[in-house]
N, C-alpha and C positions, 0 to 999 in steps of 0.2 A: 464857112459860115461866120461870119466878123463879129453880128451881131447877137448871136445866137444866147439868151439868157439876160437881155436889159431891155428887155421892156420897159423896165421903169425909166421915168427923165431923170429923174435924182442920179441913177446909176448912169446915164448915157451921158449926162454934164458930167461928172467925175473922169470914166475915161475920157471925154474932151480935152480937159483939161490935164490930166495925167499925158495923153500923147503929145498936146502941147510943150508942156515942162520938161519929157525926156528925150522928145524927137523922135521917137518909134509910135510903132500903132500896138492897141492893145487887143487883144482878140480874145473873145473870152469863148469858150466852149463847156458843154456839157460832156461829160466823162463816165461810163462804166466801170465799175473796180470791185478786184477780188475782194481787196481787204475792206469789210465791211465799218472799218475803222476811218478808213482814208475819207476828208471831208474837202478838200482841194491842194491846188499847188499852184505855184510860180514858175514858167521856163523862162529862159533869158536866149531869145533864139539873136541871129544879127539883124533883121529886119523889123524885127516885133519883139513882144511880152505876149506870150500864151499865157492864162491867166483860165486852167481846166477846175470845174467844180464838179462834185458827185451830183449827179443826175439821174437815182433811178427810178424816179416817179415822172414822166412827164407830163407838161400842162400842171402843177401846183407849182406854187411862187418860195418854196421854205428854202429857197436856193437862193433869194436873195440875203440873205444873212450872213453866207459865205463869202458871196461875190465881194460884199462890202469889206467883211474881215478882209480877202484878199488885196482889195483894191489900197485899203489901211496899212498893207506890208510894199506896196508899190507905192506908195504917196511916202513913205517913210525911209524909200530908197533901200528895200527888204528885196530883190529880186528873185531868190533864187530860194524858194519856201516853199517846205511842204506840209499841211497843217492834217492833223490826226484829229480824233475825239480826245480831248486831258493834251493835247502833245501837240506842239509846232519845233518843224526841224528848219534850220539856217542851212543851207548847202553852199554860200558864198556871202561872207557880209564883208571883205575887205575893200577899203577903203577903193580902191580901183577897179572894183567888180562894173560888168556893165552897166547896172543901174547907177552909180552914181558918177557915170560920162555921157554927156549930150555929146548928139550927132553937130557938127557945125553948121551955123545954116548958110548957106549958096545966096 
């Protein structure tokens, strides 16, 4: 489900524009999770940016706040983030981590 959590246009130009700039596609999803702490994350897969938010209320929008924060760690060339309540973890910010390599364009 690609688009599963942007409804909003604000959010759906930014991935635009974000898939644009890194040459991957961004797939955002909605996510179940034990730790009731966990508020999203960043994967850095070879095809894409999964970009999973906690989702346990479906149908309310307070999930847009996250997306955004996430979307602000991929606009920033942050890929590989995992953001808590008080806590965001870096699990690769080196300078040649995938986010900051574009695919070449054909």
């Amino acid at each position: 489900m690609r688009r599963h959590g942007t409804e909003s246009p604000a959010i759906r130009r930014r991935i635009a524009c974000l898939e644009d700039r890194l040459g991957k596609a961004v797939v955002i999803r909605g996510v179940r999770h034990r730790n009731r702490s966990f508020r999203g994350r960043i994967l850095s897969r070879p095809g894409c940016f999964v970009v999973e938010y906690r989702d346990d209320i479906a149908g309310y929008f307070w999930h847009y706040e996250i997306i955004e924060e996430l979307l602000n760690h991929l606009e920033h060339s942050r890929c590989n983030v995992v953001v808590y309540e008080g806590d965001i973890q870096y699990t690769d910010v080196s300078p040649n981590s995938p986010c900051n390599m574009r695919t070449p364009e054909r």
